[in-house]
BADREN-108635 format. One record per atom (N, C-alpha, C): x, y, z. Coordinates in pm, whole numbers, plus 50000, padded with zeros to 5 digits. Example, Ala and Ser with C-alpha at 12.3 -4.5 7.8 and 13.67 -1.06 7.14 Angstrom:
513194943150780 512304955050780 513204967050780 512854977550708 513674989450714 512905000350787 
***
This chain:
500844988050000 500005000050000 500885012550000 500375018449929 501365036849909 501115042350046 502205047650130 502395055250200 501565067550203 501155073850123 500225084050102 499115080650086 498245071250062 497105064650090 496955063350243 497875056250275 497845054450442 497505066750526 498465079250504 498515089950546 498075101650521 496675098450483 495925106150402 494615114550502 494625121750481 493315130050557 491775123950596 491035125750702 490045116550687 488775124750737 487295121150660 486725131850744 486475124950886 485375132550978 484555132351065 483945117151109 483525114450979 482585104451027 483815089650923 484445093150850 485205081050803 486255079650958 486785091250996 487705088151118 487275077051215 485695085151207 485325071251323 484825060551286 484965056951192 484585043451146 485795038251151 487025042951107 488215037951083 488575032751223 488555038051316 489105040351434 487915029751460 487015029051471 485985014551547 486155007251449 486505001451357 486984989951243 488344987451325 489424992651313 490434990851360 490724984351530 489904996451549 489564987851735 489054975251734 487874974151644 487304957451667 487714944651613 489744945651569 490414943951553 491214939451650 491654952451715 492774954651828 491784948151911 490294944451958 489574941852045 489794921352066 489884919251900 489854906051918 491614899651930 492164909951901 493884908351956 493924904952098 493324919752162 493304919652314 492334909852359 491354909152323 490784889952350 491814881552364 492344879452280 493704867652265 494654870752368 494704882952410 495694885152519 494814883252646 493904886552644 493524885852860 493294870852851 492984861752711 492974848452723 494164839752781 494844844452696 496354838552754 496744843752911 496184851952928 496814860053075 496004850853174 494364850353091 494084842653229 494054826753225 494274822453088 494784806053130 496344806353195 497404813053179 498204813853215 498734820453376 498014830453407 497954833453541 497044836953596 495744834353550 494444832953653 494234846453665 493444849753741 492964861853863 493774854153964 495084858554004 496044854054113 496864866554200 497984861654312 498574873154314 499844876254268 500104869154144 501194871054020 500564875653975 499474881553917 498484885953795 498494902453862 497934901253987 497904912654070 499514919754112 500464913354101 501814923454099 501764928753992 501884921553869 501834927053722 500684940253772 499914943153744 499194952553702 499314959453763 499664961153898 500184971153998 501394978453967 502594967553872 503774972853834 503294981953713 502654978053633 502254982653559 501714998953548 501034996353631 500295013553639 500985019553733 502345015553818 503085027153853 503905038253784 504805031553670 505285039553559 504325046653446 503595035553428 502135043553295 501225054253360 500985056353505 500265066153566 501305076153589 502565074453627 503395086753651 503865093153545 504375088853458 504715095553317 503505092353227 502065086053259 500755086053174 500155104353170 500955109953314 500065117653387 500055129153285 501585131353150 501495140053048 500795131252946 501075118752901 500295113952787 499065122552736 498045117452818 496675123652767 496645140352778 497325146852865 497445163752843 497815164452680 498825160052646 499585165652565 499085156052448 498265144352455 497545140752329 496195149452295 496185160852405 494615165552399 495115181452395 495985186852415 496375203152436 497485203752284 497895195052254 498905200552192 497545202052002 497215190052048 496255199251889 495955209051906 495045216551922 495085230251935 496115240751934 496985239251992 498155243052000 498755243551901 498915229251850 499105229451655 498685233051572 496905235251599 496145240251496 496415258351464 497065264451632 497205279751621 498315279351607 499395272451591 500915278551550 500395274251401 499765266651322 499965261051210 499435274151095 498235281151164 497925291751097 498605302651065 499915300351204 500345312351163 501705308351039 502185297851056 502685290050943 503115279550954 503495272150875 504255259050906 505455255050951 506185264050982 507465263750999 507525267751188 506495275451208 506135282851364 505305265951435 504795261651361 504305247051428 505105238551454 506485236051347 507325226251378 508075233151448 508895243351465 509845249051581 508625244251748 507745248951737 506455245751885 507125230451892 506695220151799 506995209151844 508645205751878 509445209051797 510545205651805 511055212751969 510545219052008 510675225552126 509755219752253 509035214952236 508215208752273 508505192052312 509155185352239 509785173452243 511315175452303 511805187152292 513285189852324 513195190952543 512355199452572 511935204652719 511165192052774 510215187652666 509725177452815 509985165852799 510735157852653 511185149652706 512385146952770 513395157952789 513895154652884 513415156153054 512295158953054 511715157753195 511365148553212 510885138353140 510255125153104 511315114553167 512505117953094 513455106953124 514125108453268 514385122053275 514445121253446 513255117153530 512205115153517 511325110053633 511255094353599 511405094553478 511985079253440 512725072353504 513835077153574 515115074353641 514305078353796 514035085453850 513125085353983 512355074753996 511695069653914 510575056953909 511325045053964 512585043653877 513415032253877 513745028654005 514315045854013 515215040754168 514005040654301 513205043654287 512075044054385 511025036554374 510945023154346 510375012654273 509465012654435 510885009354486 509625000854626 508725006654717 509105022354724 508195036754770 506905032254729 507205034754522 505825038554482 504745023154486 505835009054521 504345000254504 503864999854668 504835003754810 504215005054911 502735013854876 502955024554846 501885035054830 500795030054739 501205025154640 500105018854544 499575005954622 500104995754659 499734981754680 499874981454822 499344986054964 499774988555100 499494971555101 499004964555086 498354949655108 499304939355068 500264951054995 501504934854917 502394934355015 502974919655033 503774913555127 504734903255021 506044906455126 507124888855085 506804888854964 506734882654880 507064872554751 506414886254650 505244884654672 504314895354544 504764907554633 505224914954679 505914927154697 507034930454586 507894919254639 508884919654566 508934917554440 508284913254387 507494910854218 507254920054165 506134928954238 505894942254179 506624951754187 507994952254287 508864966754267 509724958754105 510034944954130 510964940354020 510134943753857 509324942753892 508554941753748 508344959753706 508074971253814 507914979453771 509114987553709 510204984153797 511354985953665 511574981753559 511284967553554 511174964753386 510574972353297 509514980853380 508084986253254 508685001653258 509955001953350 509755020953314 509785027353162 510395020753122 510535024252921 509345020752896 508575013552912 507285013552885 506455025852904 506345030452984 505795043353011 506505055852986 508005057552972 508285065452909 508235064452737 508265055852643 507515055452548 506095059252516 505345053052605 503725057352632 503435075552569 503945079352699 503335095952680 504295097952578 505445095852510 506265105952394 505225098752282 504545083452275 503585082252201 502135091052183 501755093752301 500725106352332 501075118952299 501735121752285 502635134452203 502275131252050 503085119951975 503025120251850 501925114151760 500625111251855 499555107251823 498245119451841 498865126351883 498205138151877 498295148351770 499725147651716 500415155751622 499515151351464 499415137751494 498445128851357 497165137351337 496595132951454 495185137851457 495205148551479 496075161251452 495905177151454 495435175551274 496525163251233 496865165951077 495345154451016 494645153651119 493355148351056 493775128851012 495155127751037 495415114350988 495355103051079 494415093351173 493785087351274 494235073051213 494545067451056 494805055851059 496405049151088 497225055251049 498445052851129 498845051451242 498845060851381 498795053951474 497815046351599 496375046651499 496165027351544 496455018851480 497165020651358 497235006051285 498625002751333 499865011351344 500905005851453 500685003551633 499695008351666 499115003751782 498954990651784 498084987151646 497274973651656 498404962651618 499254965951552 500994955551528 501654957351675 501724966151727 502594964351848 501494956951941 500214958051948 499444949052036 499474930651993 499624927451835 499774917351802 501034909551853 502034914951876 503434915351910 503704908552051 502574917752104 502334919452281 501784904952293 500594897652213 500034883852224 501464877252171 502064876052051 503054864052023 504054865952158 504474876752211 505474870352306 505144867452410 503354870052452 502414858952600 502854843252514 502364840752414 502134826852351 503664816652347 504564827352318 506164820052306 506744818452398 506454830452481 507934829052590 507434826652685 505614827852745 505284824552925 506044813752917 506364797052866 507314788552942 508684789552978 509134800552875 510654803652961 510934815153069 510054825653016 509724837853138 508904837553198 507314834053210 506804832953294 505654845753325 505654850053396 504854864953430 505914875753351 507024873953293 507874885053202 507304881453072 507164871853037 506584871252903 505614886352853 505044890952952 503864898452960 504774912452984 505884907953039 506784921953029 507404924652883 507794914852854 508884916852710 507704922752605 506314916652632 505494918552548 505044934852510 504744939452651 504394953252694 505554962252622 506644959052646 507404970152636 507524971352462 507964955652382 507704957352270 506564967252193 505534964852252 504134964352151 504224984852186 505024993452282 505145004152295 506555008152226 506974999752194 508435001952138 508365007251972 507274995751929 506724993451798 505965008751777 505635010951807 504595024951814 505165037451828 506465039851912 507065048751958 507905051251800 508385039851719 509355036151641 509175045951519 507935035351547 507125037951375 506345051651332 506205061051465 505435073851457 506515083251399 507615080151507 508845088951532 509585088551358 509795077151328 510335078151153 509225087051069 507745084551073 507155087950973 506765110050995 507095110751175 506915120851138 508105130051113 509165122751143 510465130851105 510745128750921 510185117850848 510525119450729 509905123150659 508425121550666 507495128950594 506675140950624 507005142250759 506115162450812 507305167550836 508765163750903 509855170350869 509985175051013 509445170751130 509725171551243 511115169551341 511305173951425 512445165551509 513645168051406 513725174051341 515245175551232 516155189851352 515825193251401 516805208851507 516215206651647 516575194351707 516295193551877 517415203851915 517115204952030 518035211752129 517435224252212 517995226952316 517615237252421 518025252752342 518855255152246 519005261952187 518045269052105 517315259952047 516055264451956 515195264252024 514875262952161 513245263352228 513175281652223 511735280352243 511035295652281 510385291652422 511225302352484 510675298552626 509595299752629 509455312952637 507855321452654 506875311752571 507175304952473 506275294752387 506135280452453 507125281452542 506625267552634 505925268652749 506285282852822 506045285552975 504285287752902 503995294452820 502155297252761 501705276152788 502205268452717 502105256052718 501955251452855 502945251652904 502835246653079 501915248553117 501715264553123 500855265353211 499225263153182 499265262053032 497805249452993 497955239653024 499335232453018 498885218853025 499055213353163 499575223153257 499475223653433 498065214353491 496925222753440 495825217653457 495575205453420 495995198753279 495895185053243 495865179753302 497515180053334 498445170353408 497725167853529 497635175253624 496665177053744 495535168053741 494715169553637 493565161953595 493655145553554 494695148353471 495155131753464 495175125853571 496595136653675 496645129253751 495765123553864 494425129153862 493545128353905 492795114753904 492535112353790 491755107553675 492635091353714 494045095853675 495165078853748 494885075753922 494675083454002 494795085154111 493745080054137 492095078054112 491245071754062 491605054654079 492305052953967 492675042053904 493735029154072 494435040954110 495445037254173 494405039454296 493675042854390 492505042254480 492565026554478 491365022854352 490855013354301 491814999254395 493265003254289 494084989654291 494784988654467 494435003754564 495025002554650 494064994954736 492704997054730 491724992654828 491584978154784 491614971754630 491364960454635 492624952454650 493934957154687 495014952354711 494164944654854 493824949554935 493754947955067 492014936855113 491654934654956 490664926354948 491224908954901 490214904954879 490964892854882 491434889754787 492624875954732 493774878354619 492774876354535 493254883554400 492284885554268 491354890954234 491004903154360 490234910954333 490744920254267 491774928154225 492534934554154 492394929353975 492864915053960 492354909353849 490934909553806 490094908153893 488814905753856 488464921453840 488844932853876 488864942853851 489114947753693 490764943353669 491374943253532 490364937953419 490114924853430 489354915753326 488304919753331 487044928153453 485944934953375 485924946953341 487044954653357 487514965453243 487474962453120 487934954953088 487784943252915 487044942752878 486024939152977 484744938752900 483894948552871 483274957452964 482774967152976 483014980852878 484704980252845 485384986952807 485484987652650 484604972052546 484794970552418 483494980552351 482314985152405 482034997452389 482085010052383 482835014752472 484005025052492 485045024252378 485985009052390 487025016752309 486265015752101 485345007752109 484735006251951 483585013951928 483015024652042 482245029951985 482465049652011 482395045052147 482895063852230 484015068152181 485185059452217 486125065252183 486455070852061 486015058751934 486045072951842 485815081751768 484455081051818 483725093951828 484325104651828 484705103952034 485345116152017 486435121052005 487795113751927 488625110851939 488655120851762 487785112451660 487495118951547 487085134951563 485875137551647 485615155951662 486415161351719 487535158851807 488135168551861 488825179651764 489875180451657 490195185051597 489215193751525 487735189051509 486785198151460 486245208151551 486285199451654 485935210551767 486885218451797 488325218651776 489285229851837 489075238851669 489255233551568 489105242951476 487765255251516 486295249051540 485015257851517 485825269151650 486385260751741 486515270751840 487525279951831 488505277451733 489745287151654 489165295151552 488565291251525 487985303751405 486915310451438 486235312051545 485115318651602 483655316651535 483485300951479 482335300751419 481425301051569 480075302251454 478895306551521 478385288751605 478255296851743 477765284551884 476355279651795 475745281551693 474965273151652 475105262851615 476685258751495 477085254751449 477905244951539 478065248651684 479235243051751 478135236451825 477005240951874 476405232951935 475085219851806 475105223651739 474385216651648 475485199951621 476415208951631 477575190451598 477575186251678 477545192751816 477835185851961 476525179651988 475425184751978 474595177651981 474085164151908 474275165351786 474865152851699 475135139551779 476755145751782 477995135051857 477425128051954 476605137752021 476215137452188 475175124052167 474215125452071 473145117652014 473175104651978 474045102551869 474835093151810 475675080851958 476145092252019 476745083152136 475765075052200 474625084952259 473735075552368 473215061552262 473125066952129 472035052552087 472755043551999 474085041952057 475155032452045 475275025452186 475615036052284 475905031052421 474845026052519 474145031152493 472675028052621 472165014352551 471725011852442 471934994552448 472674991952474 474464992952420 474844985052477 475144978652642 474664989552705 474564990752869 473614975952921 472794975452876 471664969452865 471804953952830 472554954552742 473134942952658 474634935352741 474954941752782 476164939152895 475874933753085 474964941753075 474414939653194 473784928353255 473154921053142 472284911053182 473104900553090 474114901353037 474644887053008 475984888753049 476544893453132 477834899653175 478304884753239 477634876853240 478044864953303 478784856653185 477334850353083 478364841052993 478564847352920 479244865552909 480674868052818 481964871152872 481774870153012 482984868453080 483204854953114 482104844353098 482804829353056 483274825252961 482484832652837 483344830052701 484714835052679 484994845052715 486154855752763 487574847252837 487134841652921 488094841353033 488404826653096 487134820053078 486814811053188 487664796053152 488944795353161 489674782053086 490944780653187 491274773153239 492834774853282 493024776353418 493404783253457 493704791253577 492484803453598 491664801153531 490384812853529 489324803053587 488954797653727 487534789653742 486404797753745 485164787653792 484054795153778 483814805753873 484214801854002 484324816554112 484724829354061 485974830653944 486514840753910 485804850153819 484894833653729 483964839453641 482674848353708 482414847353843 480864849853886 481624863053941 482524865454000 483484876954053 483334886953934 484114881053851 484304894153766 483184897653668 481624891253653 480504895453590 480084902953716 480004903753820 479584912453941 480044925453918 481274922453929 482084939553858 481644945253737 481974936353623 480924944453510 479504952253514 478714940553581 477574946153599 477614959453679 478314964653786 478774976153874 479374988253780 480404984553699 480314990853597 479874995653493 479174988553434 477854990653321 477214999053357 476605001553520 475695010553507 475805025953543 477385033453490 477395046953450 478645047053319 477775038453239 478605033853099 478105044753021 477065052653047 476905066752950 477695077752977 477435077053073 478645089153208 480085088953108 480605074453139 481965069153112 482215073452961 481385071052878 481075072852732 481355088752651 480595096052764 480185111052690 481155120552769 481425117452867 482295123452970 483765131152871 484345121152823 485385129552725 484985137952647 483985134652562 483615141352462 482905159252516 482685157252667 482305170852696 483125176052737 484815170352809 485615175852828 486305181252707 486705178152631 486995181052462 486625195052429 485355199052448 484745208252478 485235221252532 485835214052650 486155224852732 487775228252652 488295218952642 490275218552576 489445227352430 488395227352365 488835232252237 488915245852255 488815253752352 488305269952386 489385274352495 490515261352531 491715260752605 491555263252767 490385258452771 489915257752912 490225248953052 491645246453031 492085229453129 491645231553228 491065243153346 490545247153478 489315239553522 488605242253452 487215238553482 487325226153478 487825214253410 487965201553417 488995195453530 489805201553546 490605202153710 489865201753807 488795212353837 488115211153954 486825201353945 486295201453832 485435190153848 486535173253888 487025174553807 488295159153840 488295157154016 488835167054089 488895169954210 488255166254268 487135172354232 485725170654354 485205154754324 485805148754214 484715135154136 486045124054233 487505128154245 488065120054318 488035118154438 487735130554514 487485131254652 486425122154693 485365128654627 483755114754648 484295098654614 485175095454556 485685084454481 486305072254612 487065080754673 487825077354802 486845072254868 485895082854864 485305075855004 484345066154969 483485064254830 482685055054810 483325039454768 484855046854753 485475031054741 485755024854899 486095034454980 486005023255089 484705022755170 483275026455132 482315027155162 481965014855150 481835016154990 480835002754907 482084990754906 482824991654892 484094978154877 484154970755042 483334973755140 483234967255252 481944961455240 481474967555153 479764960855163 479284947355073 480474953154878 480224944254818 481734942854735 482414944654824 483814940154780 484754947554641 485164936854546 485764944354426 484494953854345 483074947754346 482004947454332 481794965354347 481994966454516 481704980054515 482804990354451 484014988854488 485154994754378 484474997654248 483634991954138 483154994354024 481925008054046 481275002154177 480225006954168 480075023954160 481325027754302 481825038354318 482445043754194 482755042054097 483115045653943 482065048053885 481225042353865 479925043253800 479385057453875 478995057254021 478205067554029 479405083754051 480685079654046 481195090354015 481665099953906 481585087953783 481355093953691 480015100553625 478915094053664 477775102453648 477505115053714 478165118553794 478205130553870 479125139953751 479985131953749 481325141753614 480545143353515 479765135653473 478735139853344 478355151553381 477095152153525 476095162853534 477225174853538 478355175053612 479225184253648 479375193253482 480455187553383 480525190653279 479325197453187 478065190153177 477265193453160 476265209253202 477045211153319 476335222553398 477335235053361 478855232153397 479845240553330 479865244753167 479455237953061 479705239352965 478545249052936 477865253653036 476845267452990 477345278152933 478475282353000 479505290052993 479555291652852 479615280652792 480485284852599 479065279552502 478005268052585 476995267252440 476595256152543 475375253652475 473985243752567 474375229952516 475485219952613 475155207752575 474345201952508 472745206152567 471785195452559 470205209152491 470015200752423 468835208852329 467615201852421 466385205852391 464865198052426 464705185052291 465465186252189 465695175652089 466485165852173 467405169452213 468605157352231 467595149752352 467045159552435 466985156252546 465305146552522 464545146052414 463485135552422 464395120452348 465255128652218 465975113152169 466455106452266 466715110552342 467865100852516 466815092552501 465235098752579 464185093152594 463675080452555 463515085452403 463435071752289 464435062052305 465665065352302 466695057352317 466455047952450 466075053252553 465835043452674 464535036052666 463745042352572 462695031852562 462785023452425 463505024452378 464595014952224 464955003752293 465595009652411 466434998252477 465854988752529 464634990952583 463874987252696 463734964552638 463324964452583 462774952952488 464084948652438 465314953052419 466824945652407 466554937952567 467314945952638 467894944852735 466624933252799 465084931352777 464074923152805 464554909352758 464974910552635 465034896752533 466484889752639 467414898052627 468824897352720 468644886752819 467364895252942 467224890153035 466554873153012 465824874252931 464984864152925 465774851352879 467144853252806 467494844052754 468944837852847 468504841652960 469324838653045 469524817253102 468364817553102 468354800653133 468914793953012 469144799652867 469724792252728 471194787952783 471734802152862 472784798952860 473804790253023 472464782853076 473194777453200 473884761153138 474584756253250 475494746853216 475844748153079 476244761253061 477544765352938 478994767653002 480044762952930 481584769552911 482244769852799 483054769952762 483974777052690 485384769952715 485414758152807 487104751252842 487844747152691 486724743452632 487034736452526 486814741052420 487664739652282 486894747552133 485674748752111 485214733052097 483774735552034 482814738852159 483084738452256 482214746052400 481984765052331 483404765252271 483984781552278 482894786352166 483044779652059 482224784651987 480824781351964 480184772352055 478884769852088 478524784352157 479424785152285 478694798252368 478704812352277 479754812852250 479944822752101 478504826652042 478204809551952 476934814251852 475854814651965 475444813952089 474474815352194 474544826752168 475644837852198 475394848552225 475174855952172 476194851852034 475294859151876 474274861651825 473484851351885 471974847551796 471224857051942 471404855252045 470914865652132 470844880752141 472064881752066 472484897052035 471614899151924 471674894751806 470784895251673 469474896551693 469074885251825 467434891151844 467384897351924 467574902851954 467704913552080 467604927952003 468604929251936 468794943551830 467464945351734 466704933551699 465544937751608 464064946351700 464054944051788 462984953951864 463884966951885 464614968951883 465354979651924 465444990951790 465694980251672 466034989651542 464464992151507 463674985051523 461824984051543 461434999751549 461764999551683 461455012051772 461915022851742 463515024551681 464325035451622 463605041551502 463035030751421 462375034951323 460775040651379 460165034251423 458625041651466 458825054251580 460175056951621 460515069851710 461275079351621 461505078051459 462015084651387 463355091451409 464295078351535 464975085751606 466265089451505 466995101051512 467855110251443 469125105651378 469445098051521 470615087551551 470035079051420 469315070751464 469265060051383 469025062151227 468635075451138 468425076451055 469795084850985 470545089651096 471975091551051 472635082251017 472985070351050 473765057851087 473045052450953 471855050350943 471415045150816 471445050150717 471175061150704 471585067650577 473535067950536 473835069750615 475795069150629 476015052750569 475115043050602 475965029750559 474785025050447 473805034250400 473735026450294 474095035150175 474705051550176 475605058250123 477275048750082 477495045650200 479205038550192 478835025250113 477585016650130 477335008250051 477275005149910 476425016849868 475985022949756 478075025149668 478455027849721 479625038249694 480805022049648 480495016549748 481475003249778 480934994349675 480024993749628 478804979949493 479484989549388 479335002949342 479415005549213 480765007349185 481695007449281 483215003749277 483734990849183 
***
């Protein structure tokens, strides 16, 4: 394939198709990986050092990733106007200042391995203590790759180009499964290290060549060529990010500290219904809004008219719920046998399986929250607003703390989810209430389609429930088990979706006549080809 095909401009709505094609890709990769993870190390407390090592380096140097995959477009989009040559000095200056800050906290991580998993993991002892400080040095290049990847994946999608780095995402994730599959018998729980660091290595590699040879980047590093005053304006936007991230990780690291101190594998059973819960998110939300952002920092760089800015947002906003709210619905009530189909083989028994559909289900239910939540922060970054999303972050972690050790005494890893769920629905209303300020989230349109949409759903999520006894004394240990439960769930999903698309049509809902008209346009387009 020509290089310029690849790297070619994309609109709005091809971005996000590309980007959910590609994910439901990377989705059945990462299938293949939590498979191997959990025939190979269960929900255990080898499974639980790993992921603890894990998110000590990816949360501390993660904490610029997402700032600077979300501030620097904009940033690009206003040096770029003023020319092309004022955008690449920004970046080249930009990559010169912070990644060398990067690599020094890189080197802090290392040497302070056993600080940061006391603080993260207070519950680890003897053997898995020592696992997780050993392992989180292995991963520090991992995470310092990470965010300089969040940097140059941002730089893409300023330039509108979204299929390159997921499609080296989705090779370095393939990478990440062959070295679980080859090496767990000679490494063991490193297999999963060599894997990690590769599948970020691959990505870091392949961005870094294409944007230094073909946008012409990174050719004059040095402290010599920075503009201060052009970084100190930067900082102090992306101050707030960072803050927020770190918020947002801090969250994350709560989570893994309270269920450290629950019983072993609640941490795993945590991880693995992230997986699940999460293949809506990353194949449908994410790129969504992953595709408008760049449209949204443009309307908000050129001072078009809030009709226009709220007419798309409302759209996006639309489009999301009547993707996500079935699938809420659809998750919820079979969260059992697809985390048996998922998981349940090996070192994964059935206890682990009934554990970690408990968590899903806890999660599922502020999967709209979780969904739309970026896309209103986006909002706020396109008008360069990092403040207002700081203090909402704040106030959503503070409540976070305490409902995790509230509800996690009552219903264990269980409540850990739950406390996510209702704290992100609060971050919804929060965002939602702030964004008055620049244009009306929510129209009296958007706000009856929700409506329809929950009564769309109503008769899925019925069929769901009902077909619950099809699937008892089912597993998955075995192939043809695997793909028996498989076509169960298929043919459940299939009837399930026809009252739903029923209803879309006799509610004339907006969503659904966008989506249909869009694929039988691409259809139409794809036959006379």
């Amino acid at each position: 394939m020509d290089i310029r095909q690849v790297l070619r401009k994309q609109t709005v709505t091809q971005a996000a198709l590309l980007i959910a094609a590609i994910s439901l890709i990377s989705k059945f990769v990462g299938f293949f990986r939590e498979v191997l993870v959990a025939n190979y190390f269960g929900a255990s407390g080898t499974t639980d050092a790993f992921l603890v090592a894990m998110i000590i380096p990816l949360s501390i140097l993660g904490l610029f990733s997402g700032g600077f995959n979300t501030l620097i477009i904009p940033f690009y989009l206003e040096k770029k106007a003023q020319s092309l040559e004022a955008a690449r000095r920004f970046v080249n200056s930009a990559l010169t200042v912070w990644g060398s800050v990067f690599v020094a906290i890189s080197i802090l991580v290392f040497i302070f391995a056993p600080a940061c998993v006391r603080i993260v993991a207070y519950g680890f002892k003897g053997e898995r203590f020592a696992l997780a400080v050993t392992l989180t040095r292995y991963l520090v290049i991992s995470g310092l790759f990470t965010v300089l990847v969040g940097m140059f994946t941002g730089l893409f999608q300023a330039e509108k180009q979204f299929f390159f780095p997921i499609a080296v995402t989705l090779i370095g994730n393939v990478a990440l499964v062959c070295s679980l599959f080859f090496l767990h018998r000679y490494l063991g729980i490193n297999s999963w290290t060599v894997g990690q660091i590769l599948s970020v290595s691959i990505a870091f590699f392949a961005m870094f060549f294409v944007l230094y040879r073909r946008h012409h980047f990174f050719h004059s590093l040095g402290f010599r060529q920075v503009d201060w005053r052009e970084m100190r304006q930067f900082a102090i936007l992306l101050a707030p990010l960072v803050i927020s991230s770190g918020l947002s990780i801090l969250n994350q690291i709560v989570d893994k500290t309270i269920g450290s101190g629950l019983d072993a594998g609640s941490i795993s059973a945590l991880n693995f219904a992230i997986r699940v819960w999460g293949i809506p998110i990353s194949l449908l939300a994410t790129p969504i809004a992953t595709a408008i952002f760049p449209t949204f920092s443009e309307l908000a760089l050129n001072g078009s008219s809030r009709v226009e800015y709220e007419s798309r947002l409302h759209k996006t906003i639309g489009v999301s719920f009547y993707l996500i709210i079935p699938s809420t619905f659809f998750l919820y009530f079979l969260s059992e046998p697809i985390v048996r189909l998922f998981f349940e083989r090996g070192a994964f028994d059935p206890e682990a399986t009934a554990l970690t559909a408990f968590v899903v289900r806890m999660y599922v239910i502020g999967l709209f929250a979780y969904a739309t939540s970026p896309l209103l922060s986006r909002v706020f970054y396109s008008f360069k607003n990092t403040a207002t999303p700081l203090i909402i972050s704040a106030i959503c972690v503070g409540l976070n703390i305490i409902l995790n050790i509230t509800l996690s005494r009552i219903l264990g890893a269980g409540g850990i989810a739950l406390a996510t769920s209702v704290v992100m629905t609060l971050n919804f209303i929060l965002f939602s209430l702030f964004l008055k300020k620049y244009l009306n989230p929510f129209s009296r349109n958007l706000a009856s389609e929700t409506v329809k949409i929950i009564l769309s759903s109503i008769p899925l999520g019925l069929v769901c429930y009902l077909s619950l006894p099809y699937f008892q004394n089912t597993s998955a240990a075995t192939l043809n088990s695997f793909v028996s439960l498989a076509i169960k769930i298929a043919i459940v999903g299939l009837i399930s979706v026809i009252p739903f698309f029923a209803l879309s049509h006799l509610f004339k809902l907006d969503s659904f006549a966008f989506l249909k008209s869009y694929a039988l346009t691409t259809l139409k387009k794809f036959t006379h080809k």
